[in-house]
PyMOL Python script that loads the backbone (N, CA, C, O; Angstrom):
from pymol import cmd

cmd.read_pdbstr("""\
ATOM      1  N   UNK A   1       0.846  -1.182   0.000  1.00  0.00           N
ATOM      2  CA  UNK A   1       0.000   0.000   0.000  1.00  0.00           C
ATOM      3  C   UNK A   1       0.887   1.240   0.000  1.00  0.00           C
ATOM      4  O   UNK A   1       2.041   1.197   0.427  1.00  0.00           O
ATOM      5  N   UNK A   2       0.380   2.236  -0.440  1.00  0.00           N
ATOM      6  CA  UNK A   2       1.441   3.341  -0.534  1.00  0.00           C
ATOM      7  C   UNK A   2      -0.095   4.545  -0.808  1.00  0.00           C
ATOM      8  O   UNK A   2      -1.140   4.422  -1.447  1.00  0.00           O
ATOM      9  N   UNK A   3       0.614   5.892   0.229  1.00  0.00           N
ATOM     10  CA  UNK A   3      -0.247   7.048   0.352  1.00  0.00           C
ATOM     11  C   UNK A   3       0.681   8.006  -0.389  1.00  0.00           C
ATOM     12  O   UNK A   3       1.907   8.060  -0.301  1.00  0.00           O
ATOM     13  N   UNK A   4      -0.246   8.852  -1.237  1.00  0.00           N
ATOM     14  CA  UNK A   4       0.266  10.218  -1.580  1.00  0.00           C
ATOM     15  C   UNK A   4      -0.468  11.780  -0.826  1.00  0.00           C
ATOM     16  O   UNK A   4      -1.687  11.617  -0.777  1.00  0.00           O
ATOM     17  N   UNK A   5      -0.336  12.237  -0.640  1.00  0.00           N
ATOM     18  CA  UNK A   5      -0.819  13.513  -0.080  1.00  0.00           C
ATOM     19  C   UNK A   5      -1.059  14.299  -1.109  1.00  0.00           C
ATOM     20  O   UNK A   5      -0.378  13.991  -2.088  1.00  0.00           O
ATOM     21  N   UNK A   6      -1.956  15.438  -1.308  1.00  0.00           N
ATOM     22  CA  UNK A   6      -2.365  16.082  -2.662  1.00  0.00           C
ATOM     23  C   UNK A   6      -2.468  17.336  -1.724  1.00  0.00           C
ATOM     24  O   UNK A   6      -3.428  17.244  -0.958  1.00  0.00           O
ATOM     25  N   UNK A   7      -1.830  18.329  -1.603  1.00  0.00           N
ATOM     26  CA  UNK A   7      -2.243  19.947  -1.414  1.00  0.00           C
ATOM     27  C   UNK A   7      -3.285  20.292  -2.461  1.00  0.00           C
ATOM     28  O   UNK A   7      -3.381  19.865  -3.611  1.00  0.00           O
ATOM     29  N   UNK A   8      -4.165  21.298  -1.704  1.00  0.00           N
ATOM     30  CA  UNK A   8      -5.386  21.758  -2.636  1.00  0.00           C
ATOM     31  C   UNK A   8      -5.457  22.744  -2.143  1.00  0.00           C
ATOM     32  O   UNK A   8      -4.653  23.206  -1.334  1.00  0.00           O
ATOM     33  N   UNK A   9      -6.857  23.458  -2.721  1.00  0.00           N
ATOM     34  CA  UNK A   9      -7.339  24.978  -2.235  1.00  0.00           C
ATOM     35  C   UNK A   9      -5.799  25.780  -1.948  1.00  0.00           C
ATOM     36  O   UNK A   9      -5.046  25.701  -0.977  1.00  0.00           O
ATOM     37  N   UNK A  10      -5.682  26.622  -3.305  1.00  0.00           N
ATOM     38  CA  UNK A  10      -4.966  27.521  -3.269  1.00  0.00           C
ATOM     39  C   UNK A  10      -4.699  28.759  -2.173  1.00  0.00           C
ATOM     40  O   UNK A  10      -5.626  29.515  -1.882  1.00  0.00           O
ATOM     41  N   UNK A  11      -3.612  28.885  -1.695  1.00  0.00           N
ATOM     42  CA  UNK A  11      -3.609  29.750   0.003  1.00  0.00           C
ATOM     43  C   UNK A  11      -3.865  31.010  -0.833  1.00  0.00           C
ATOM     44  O   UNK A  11      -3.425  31.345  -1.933  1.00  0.00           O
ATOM     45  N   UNK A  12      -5.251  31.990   0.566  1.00  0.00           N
ATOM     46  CA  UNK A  12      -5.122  33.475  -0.196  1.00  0.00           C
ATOM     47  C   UNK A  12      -3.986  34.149  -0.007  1.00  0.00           C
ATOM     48  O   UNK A  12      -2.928  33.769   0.494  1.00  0.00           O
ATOM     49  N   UNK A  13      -4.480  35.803  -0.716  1.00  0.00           N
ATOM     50  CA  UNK A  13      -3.045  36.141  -0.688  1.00  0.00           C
ATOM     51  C   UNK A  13      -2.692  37.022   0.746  1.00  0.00           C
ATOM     52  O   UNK A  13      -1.834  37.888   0.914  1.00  0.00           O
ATOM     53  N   UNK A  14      -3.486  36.574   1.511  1.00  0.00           N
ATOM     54  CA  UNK A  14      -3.914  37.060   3.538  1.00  0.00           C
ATOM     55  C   UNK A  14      -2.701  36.291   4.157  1.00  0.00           C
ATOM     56  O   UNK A  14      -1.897  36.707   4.991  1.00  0.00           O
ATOM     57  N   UNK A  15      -2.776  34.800   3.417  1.00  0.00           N
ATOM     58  CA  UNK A  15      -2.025  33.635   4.245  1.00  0.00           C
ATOM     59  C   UNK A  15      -0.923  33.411   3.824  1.00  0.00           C
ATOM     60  O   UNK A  15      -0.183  32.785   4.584  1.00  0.00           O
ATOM     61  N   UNK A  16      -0.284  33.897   2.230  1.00  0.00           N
ATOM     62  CA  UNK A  16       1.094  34.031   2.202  1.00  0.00           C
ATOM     63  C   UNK A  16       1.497  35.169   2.566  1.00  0.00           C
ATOM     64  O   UNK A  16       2.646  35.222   3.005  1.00  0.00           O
ATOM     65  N   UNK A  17       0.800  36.254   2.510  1.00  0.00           N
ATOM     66  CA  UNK A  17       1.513  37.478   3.605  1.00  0.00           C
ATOM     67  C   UNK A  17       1.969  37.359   4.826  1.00  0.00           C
ATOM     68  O   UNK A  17       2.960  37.959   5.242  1.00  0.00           O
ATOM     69  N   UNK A  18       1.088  36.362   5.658  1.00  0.00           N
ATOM     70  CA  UNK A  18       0.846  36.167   6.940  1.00  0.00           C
ATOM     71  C   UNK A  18       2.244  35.076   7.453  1.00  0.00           C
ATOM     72  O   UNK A  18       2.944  35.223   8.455  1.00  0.00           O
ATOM     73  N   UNK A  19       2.351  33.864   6.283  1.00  0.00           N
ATOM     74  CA  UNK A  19       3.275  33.051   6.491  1.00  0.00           C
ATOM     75  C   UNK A  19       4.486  33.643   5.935  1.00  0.00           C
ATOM     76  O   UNK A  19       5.482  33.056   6.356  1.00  0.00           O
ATOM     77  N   UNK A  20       4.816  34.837   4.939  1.00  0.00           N
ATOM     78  CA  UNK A  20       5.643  35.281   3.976  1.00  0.00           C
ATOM     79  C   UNK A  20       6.336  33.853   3.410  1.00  0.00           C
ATOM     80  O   UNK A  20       7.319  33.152   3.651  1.00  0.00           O
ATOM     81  N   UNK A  21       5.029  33.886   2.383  1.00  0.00           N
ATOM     82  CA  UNK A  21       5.535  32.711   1.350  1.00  0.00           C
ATOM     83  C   UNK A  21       5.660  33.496  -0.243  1.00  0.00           C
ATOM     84  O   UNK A  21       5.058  34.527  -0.542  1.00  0.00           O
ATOM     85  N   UNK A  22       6.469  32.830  -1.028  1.00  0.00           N
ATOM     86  CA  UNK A  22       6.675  33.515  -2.009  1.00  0.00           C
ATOM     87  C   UNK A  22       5.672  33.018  -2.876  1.00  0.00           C
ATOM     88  O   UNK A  22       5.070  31.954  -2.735  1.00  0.00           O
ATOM     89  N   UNK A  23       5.477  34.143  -4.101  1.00  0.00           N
ATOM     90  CA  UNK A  23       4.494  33.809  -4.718  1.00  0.00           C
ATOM     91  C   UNK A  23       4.752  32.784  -5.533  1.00  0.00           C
ATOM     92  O   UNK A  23       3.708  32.374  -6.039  1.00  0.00           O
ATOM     93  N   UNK A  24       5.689  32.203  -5.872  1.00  0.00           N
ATOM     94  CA  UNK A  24       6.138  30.901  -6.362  1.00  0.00           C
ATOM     95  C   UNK A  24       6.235  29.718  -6.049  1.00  0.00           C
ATOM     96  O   UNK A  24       6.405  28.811  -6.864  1.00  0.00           O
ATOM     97  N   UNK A  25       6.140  29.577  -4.840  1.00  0.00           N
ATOM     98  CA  UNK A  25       6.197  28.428  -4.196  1.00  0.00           C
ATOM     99  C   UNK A  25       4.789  27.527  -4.175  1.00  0.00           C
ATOM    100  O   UNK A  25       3.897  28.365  -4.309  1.00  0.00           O
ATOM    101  N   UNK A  26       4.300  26.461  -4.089  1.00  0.00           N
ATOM    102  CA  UNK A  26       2.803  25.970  -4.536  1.00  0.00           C
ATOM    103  C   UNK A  26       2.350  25.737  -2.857  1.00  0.00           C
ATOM    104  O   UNK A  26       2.840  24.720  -2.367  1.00  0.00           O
ATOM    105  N   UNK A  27       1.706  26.347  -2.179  1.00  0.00           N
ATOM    106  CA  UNK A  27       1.274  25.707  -1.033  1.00  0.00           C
ATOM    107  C   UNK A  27      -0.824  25.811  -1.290  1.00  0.00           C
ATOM    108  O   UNK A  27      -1.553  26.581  -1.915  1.00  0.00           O
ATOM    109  N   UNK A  28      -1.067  24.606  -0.429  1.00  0.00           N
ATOM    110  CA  UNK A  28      -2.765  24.789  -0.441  1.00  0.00           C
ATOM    111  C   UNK A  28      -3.090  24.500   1.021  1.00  0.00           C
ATOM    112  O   UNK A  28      -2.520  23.849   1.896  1.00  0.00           O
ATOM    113  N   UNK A  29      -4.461  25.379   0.958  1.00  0.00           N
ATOM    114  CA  UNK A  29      -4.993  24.878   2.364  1.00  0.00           C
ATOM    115  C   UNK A  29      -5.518  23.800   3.205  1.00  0.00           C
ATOM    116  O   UNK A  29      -5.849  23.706   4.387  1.00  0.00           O
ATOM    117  N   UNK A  30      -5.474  22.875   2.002  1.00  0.00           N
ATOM    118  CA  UNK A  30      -6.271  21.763   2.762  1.00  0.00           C
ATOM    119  C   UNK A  30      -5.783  20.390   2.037  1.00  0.00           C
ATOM    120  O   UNK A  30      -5.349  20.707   0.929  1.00  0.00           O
ATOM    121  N   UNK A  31      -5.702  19.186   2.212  1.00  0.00           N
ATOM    122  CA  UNK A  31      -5.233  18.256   1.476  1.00  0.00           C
ATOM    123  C   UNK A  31      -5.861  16.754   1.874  1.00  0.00           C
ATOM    124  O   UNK A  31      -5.997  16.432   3.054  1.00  0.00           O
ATOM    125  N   UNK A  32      -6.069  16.253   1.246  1.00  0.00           N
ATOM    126  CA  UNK A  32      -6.573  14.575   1.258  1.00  0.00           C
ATOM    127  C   UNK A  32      -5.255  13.739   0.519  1.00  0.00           C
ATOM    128  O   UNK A  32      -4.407  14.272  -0.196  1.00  0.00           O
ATOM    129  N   UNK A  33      -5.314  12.429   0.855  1.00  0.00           N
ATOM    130  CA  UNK A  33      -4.519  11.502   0.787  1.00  0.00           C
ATOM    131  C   UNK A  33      -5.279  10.215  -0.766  1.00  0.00           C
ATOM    132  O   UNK A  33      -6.297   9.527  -0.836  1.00  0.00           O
ATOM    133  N   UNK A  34      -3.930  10.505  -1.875  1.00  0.00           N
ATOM    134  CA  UNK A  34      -4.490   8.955  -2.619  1.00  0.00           C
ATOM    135  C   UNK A  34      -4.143   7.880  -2.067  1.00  0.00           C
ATOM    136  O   UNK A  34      -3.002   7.708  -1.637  1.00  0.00           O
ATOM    137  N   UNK A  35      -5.104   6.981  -1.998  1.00  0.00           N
ATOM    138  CA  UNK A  35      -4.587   5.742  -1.191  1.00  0.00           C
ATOM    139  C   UNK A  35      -4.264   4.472  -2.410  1.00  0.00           C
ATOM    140  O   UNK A  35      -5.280   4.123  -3.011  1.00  0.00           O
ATOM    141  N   UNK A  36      -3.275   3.930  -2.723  1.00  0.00           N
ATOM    142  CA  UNK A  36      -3.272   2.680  -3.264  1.00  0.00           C
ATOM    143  C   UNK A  36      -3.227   1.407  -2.927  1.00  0.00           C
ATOM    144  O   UNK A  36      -2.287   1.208  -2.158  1.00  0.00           O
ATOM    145  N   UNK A  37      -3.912   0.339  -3.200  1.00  0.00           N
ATOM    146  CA  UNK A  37      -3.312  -1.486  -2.127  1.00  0.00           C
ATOM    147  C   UNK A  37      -4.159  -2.116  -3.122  1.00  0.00           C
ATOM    148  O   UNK A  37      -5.121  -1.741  -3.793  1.00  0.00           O
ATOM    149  N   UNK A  38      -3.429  -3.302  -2.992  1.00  0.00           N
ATOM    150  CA  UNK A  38      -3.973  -4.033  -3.736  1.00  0.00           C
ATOM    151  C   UNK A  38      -4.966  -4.715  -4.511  1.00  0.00           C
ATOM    152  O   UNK A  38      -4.816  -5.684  -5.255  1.00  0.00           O
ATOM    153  N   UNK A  39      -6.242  -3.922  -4.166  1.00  0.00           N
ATOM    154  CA  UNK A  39      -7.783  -3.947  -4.844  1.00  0.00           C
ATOM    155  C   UNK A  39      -7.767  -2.569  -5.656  1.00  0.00           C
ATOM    156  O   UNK A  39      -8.711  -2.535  -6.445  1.00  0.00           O
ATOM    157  N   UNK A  40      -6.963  -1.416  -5.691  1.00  0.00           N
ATOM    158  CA  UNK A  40      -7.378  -0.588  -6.788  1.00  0.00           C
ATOM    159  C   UNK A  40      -6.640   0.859  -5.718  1.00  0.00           C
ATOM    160  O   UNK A  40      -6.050   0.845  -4.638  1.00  0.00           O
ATOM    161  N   UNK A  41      -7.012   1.913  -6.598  1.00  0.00           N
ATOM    162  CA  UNK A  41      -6.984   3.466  -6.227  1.00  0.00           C
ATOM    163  C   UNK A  41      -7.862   3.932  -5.743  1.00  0.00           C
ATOM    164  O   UNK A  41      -8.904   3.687  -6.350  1.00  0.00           O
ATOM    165  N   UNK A  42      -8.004   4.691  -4.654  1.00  0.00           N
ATOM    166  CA  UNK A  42      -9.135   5.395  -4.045  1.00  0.00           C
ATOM    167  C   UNK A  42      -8.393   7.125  -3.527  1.00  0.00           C
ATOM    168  O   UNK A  42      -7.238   7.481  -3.760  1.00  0.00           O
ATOM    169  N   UNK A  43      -9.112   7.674  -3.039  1.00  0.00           N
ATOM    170  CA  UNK A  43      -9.237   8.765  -1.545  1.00  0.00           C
ATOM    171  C   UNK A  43      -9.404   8.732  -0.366  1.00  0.00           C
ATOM    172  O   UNK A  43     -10.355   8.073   0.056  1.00  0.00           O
ATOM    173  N   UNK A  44      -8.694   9.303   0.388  1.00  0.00           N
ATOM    174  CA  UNK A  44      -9.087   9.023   1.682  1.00  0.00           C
ATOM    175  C   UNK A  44     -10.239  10.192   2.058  1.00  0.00           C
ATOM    176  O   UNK A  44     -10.314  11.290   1.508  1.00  0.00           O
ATOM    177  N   UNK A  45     -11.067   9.722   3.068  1.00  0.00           N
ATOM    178  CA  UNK A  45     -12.638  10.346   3.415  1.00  0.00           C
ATOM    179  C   UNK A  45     -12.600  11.390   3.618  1.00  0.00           C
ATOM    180  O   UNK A  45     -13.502  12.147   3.259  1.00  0.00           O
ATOM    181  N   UNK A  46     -11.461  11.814   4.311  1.00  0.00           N
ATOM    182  CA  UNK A  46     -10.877  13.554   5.191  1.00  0.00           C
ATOM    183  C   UNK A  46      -9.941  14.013   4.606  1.00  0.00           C
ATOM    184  O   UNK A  46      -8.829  13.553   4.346  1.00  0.00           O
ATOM    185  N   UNK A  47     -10.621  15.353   4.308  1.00  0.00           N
ATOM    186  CA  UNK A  47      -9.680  16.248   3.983  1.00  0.00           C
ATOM    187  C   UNK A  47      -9.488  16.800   5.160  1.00  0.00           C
ATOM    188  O   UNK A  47     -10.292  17.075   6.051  1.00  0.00           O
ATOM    189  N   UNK A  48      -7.863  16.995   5.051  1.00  0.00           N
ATOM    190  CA  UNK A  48      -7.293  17.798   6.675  1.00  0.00           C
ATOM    191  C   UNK A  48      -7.381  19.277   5.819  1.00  0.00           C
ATOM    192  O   UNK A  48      -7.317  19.488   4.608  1.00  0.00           O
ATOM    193  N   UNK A  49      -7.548  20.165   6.921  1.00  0.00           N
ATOM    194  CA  UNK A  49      -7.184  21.528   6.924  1.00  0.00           C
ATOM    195  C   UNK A  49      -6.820  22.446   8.477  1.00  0.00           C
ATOM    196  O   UNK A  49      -7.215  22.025   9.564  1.00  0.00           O
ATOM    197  N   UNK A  50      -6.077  23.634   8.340  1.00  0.00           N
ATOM    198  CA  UNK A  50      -6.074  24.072   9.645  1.00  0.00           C
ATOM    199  C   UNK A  50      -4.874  24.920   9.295  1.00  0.00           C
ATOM    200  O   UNK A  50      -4.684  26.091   9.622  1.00  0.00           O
ATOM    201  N   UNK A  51      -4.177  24.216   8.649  1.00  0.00           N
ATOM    202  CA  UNK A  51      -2.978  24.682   8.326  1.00  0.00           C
ATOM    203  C   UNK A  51      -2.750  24.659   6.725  1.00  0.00           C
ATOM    204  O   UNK A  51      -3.557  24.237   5.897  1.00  0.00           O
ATOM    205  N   UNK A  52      -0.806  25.489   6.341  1.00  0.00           N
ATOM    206  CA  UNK A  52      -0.515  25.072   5.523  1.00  0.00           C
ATOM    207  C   UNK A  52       0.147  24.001   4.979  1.00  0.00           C
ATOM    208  O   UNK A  52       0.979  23.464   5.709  1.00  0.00           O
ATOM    209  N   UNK A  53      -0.093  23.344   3.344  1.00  0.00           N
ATOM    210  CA  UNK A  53       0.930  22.346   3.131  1.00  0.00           C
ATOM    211  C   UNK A  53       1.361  22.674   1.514  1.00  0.00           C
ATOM    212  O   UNK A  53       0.922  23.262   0.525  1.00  0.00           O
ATOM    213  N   UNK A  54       2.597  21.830   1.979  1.00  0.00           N
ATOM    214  CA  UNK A  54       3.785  22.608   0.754  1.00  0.00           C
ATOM    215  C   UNK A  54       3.751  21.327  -0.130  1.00  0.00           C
ATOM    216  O   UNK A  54       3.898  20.157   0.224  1.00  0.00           O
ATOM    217  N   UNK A  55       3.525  21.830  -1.342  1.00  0.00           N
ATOM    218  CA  UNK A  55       3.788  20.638  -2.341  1.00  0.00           C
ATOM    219  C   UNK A  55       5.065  20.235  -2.888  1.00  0.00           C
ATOM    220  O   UNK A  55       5.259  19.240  -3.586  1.00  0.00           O
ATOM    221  N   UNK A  56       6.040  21.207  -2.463  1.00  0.00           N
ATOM    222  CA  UNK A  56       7.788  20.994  -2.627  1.00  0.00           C
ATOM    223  C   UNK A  56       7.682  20.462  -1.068  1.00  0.00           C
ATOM    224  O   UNK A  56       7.227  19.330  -0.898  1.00  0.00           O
ATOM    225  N   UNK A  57       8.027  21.126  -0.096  1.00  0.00           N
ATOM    226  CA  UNK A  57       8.608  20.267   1.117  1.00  0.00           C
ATOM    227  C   UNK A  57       7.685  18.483   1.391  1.00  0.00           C
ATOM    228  O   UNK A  57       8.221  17.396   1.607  1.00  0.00           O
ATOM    229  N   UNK A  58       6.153  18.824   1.262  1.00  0.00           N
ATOM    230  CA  UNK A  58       5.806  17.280   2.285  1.00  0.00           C
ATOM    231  C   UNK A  58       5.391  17.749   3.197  1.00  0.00           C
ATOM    232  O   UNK A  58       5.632  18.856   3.678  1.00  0.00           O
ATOM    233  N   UNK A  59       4.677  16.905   3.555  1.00  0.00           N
ATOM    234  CA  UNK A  59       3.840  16.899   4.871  1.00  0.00           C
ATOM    235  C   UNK A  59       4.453  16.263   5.925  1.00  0.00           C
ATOM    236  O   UNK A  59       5.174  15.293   5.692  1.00  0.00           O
ATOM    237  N   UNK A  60       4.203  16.834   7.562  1.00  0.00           N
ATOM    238  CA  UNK A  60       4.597  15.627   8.538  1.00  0.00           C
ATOM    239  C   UNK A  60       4.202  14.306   8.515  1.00  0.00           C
ATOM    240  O   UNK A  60       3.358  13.810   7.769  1.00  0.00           O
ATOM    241  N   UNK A  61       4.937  13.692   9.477  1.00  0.00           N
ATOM    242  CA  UNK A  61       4.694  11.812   9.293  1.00  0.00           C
ATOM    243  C   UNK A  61       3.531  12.166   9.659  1.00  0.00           C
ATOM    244  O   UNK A  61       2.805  12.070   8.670  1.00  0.00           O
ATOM    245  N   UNK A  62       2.729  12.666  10.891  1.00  0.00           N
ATOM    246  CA  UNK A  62       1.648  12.413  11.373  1.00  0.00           C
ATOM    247  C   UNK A  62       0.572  12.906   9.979  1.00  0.00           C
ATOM    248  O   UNK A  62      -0.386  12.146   9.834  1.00  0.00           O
ATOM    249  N   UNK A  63       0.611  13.488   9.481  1.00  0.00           N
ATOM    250  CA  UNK A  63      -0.581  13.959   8.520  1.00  0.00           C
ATOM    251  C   UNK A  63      -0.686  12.787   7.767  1.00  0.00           C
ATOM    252  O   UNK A  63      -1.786  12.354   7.423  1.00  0.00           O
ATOM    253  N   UNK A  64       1.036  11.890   7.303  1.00  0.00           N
ATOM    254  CA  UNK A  64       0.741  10.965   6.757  1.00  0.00           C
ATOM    255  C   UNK A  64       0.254   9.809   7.427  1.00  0.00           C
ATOM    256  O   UNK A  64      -0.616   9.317   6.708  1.00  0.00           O
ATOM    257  N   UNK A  65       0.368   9.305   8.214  1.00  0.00           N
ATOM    258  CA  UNK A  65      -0.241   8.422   8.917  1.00  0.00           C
ATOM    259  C   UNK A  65      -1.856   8.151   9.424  1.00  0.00           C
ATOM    260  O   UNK A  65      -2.435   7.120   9.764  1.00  0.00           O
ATOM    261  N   UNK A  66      -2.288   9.534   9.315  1.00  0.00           N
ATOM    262  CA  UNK A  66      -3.521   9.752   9.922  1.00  0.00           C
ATOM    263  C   UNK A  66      -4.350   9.559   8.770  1.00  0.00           C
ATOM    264  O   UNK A  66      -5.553   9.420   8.988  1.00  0.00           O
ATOM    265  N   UNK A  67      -3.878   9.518   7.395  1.00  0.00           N
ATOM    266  CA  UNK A  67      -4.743   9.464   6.486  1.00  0.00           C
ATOM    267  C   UNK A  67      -4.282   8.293   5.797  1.00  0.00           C
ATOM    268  O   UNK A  67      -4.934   8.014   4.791  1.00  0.00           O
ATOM    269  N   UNK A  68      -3.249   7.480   6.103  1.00  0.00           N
ATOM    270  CA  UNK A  68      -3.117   6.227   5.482  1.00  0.00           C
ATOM    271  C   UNK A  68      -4.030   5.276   6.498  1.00  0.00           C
ATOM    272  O   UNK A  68      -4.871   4.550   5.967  1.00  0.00           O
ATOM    273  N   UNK A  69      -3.895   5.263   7.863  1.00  0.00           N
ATOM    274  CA  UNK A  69      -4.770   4.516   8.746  1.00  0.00           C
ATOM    275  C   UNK A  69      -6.232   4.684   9.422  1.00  0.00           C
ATOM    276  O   UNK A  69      -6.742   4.211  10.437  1.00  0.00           O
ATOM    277  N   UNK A  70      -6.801   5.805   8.135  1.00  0.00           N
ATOM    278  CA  UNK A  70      -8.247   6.098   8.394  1.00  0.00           C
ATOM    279  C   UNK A  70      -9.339   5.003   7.807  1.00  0.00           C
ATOM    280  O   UNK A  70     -10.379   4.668   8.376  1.00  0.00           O
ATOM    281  N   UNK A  71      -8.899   4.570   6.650  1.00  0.00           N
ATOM    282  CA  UNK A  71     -10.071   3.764   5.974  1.00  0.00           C
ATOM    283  C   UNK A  71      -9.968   2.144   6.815  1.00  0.00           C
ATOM    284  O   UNK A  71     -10.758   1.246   6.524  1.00  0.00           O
TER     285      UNK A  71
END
""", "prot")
cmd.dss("prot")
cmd.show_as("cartoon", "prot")
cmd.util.cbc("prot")
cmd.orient("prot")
């Protein structure tokens, strides 16, 4: 089985001021997990939000974990 994390919902431009992120960099507000195993491809149920996530750096282990061991 193997999880990917997907950043979504583009951050406004309130929350890269706020974080001073550059306008180049890809971050979104909220993100769900593709899940793959051996019966096929899916999504995981929850989308996390609260924070930001960076589609160059990665997410913490815990974000990953919490959405590989939800379904």
């Amino acid at each position: 089985m193997w999880t990917v994390i997907v950043a979504g919902t583009s951050i406004t431009d309130a929350i890269r001021k706020e974080w001073k992120i550059s306008p180049f960099e890809g971050f979104g507000q909220q993100s769900q997990g593709m899940l793959k195993d051996g019966t096929g491809l899916g999504v995981s149920k929850t989308v996390q939000s609260g924070t930001v996530y960076c589609r160059d750096k990665g997410v913490d282990e815990e974000n990953v974990y919490s959405i590989a061991h939800e379904n």
